[in-house]
C-alpha positions in Angstrom: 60.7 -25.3 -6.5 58.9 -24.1 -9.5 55.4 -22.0 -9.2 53.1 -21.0 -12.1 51.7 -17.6 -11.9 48.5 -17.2 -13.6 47.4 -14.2 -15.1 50.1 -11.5 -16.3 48.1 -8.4 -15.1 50.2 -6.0 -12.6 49.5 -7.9 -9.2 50.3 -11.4 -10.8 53.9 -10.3 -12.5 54.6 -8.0 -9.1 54.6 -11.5 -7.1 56.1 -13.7 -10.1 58.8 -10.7 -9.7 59.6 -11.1 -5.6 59.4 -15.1 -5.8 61.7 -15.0 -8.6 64.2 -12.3 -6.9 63.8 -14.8 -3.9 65.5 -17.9 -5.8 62.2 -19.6 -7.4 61.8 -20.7 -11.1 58.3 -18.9 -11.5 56.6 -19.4 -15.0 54.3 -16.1 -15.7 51.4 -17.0 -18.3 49.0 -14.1 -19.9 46.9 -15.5 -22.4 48.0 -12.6 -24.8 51.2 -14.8 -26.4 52.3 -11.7 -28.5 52.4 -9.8 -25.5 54.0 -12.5 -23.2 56.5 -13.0 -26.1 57.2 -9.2 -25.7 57.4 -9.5 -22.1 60.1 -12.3 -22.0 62.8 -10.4 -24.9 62.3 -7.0 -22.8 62.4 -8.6 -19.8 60.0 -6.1 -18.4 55.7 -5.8 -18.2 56.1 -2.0 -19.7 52.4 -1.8 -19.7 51.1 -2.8 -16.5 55.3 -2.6 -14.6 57.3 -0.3 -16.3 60.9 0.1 -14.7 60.8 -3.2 -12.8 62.8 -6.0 -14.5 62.5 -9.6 -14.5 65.0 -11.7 -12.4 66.6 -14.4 -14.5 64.4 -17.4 -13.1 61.3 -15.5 -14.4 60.0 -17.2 -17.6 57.1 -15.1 -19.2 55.1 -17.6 -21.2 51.6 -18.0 -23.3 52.2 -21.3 -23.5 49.1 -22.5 -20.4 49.9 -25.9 -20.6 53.4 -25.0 -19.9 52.6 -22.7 -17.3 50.5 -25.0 -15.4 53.2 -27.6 -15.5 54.1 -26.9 -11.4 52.2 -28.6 -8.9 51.6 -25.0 -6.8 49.8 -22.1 -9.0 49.1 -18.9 -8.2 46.0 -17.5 -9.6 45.7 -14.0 -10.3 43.5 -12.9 -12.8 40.2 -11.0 -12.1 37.7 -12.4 -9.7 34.8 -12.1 -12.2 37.0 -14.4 -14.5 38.1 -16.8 -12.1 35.0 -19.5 -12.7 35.6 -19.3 -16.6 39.2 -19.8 -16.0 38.5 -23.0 -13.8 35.7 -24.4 -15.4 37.5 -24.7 -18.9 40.9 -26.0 -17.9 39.6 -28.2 -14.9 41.5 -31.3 -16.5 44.5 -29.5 -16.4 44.2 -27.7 -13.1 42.5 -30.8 -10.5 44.5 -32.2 -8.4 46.9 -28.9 -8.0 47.4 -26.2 -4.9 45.9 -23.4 -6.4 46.5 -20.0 -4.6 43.6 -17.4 -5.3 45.1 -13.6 -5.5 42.0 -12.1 -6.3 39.5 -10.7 -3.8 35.6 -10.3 -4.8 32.4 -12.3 -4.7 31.4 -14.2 -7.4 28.3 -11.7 -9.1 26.7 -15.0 -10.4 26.9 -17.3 -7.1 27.8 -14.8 -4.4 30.9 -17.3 -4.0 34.5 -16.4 -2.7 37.9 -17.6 -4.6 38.3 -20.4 -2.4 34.6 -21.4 -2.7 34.7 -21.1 -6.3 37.8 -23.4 -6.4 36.8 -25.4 -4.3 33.4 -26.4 -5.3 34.2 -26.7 -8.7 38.0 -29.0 -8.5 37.2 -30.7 -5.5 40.9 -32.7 -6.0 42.5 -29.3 -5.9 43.9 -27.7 -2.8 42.7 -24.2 -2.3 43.9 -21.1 -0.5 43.9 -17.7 -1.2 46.7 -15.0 -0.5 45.2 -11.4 0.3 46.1 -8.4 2.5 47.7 -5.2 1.9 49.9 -5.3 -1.4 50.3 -2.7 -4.2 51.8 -4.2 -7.1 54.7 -1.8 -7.8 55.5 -1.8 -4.3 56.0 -5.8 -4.5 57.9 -5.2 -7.6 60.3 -3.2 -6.4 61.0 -4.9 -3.2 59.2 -2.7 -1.0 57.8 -4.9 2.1 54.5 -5.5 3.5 53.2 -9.1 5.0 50.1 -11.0 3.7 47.8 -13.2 5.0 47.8 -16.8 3.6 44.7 -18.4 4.7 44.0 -22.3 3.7 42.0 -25.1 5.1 44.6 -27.2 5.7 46.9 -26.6 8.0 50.1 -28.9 6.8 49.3 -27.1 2.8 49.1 -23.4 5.0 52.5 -24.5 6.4 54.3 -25.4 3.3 52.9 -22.8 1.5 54.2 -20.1 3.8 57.4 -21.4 3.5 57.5 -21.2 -0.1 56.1 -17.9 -1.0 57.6 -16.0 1.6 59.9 -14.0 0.2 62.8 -10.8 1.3 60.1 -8.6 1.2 56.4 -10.4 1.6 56.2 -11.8 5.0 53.2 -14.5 5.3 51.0 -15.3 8.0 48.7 -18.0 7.6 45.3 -18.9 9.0 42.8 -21.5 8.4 39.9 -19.3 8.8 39.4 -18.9 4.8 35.7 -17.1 4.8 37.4 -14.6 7.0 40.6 -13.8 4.5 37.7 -13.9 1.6 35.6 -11.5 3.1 38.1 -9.2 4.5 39.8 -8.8 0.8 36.4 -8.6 -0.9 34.8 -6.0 1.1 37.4 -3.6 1.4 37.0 -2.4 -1.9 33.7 -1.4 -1.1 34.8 0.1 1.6 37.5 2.2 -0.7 35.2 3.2 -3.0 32.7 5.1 -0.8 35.8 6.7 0.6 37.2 7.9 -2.5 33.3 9.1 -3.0 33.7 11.2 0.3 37.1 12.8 -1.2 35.8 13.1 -4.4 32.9 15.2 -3.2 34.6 16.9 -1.1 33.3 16.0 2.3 36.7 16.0 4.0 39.4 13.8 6.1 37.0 13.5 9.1 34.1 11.8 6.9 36.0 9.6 5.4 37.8 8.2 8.9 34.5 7.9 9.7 33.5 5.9 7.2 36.4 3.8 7.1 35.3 3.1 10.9 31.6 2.2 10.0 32.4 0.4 7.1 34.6 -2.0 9.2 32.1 -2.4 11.6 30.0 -3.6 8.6 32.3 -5.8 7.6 33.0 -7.6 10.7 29.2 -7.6 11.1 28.5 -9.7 7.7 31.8 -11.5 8.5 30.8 -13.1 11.6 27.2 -14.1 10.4 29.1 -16.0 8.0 30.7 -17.8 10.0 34.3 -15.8 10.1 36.4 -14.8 13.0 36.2 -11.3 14.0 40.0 -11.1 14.6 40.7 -12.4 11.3 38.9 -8.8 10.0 41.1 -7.4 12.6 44.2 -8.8 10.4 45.9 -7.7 7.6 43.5 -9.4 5.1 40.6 -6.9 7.0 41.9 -3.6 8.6 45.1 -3.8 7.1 44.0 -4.3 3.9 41.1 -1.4 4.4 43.5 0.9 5.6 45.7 0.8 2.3 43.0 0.9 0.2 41.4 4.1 1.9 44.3 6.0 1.7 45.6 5.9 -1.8 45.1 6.7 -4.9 47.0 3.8 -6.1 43.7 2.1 -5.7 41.9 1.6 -8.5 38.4 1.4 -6.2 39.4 4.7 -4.2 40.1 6.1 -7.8 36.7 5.2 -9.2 35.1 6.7 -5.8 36.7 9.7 -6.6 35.4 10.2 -10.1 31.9 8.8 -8.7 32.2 11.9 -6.2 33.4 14.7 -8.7 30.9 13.1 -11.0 33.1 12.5 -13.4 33.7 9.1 -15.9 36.3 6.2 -15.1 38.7 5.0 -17.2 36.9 2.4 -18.9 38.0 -1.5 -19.5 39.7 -0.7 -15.7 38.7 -3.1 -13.4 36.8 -2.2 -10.2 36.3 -5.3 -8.2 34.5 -3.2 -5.7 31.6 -2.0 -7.8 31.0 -5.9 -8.6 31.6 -7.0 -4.6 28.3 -4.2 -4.0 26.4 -6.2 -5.9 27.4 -9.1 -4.6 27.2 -9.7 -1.4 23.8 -7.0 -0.9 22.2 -10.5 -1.8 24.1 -12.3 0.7 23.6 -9.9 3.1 19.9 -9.5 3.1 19.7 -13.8 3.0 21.6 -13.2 6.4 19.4 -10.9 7.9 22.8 -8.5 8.2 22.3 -4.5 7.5 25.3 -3.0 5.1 23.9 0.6 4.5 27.3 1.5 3.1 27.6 -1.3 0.6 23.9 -0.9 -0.2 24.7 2.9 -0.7 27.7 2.2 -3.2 25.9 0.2 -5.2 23.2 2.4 -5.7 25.5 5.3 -6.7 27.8 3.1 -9.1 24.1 2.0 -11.1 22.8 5.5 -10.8 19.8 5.0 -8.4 21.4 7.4 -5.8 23.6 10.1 -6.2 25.8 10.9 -3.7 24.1 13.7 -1.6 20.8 11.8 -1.3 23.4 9.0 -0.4 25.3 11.3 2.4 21.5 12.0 3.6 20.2 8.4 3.8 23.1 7.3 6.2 23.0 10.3 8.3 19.4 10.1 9.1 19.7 6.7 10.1 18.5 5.7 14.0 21.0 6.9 16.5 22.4 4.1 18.3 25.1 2.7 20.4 28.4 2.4 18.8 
């Protein structure tokens, strides 16, 4: 079987890498061609995968209508990117099983990967393919198991069987909005914990803001329709839990500097700051409270800084947990 991986950032060649170590013909497409011309005579991504070389059956390509050739495509380029990428190569792309491995909200439509897919190739089969994965741990064969969620049951099937790999064990689900909203709103999550560690506020804040910030996302999740044991799954705790604890994570990274008040990298992409944004519009069309996500998003555009921040959630009504 041969799969198209879309996008050639580190996430997208660090699961072109284990499907290709696992026996597939995987085509990688970046729309750099120099640099994908690079990529295939080093045999390597130095700049976003230094040290972790391509198996044989990885072809690195800039070629997108070559790319696109396969009937299943992985998608993995970021999530505020995802509608150009669709809208403008919709001929080529209907009528494929297109895998989402991006997580975030839409800024524009508040929509999800799968939404986004979905509403705009209806011919196309969507899923999405989220949960806790750092892309030089894929590369380098490390495990960890995902969760694949799709609609259909017989695609969720099929699909598991062929991306599965040595080291990335699949578990599939049909509850989509569930997978979405897991992946999406963990990075929020990571960022107001990397804010806690940035400014200092210790271990025991930020476990207990990891625990609130679930409960907020299983709150928003289930008013939208999502099943609170998805959250409960790798695409929600699991996921949250990763992304909490390291500094591999670009949105626990930006937290920090947010907390030390200090500047990020720039051009780095934060999904997280964009999924704040996002879904406080969904959020107050629900009726749902988020105080944390509200919070973030006031720090990352400046309205809040990050003591008056620490004061507003502290000072909220006591309650049952």
């Amino acid at each position: 079987m041969t799969l198209g991986v879309i996008g050639a950032g580190a996430f997208g060649t660090s699961l072109a890498i284990s499907l290709a170590a696992a026996g597939r013909d995987v085509l990688l497409w970046g729309r750099d061609s120099a640099a994908m011309t690079a990529m295939q005579s080093a045999r390597e991504n130095a700049r976003r995968l230094p040290g972790a070389p391509f198996p044989d059956s990885l072809t690195a390509t800039g070629d997108f209508e070559a790319a696109t050739r396969p009937d299943t495509l992985l998608l993995s380029v970021p999530m505020q990117q995802l509608e150009t990428l669709l809208e403008e190569n919709a001929d080529v792309l209907t009528g494929k099983t297109l895998v989402a491995c991006c997580k975030g909200f839409s800024l524009r439509t508040g929509e999800g990967p799968v939404s986004l897919i979905t509403r705009i190739l209806p011919q196309a089969q969507a899923a999405i393919l989220t949960g806790p994965s750092f892309a030089a741990d894929i590369a380098r064969g490390l495990p960890t198991a995902l969760t694949l969620a799709c609609g259909s049951v017989a695609c969720s099937q099929d699909l598991q069987e062929h991306l599965s790999t040595r080291n990335l064990r699949l578990y599939r689900t049909t509850d989509v909005t569930g997978a979405e909203l897991g992946g999406g709103l963990k990075n929020v999550i990571a960022i107001a914990s990397g804010v806690v560690i940035g400014a200092g506020l210790g271990e025991s804040a930020r476990a207990a803001l990891m625990t609130r910030g679930f409960a907020e996302m299983t709150r928003i999740a289930q008013a939208l329709g999502a099943r609170p044991e998805t959250l409960a799954g790798l695409s929600g705790f699991g996921d949250l839990t990763l992304t909490c604890t390291s500094t591999q994570s670009r949105n626990t990274r930006f937290g920090q500097a947010l907390g030390r008040g200090e500047d990020f990298a720039p051009g780095t992409t934060v999904e997280g700051a964009a999924t704040a944004r996002a879904m406080l519009g969904v959020a107050e069309r629900e009726g749902v409270e988020m105080p944390i996500t509200r919070a973030v998003s006031a720090i990352i555009s400046g309205d809040l800084d990050v003591g008056a921040a620490m004061d507003q959630l502290l000072a909220r009504p006591l309650k049952e947990e």
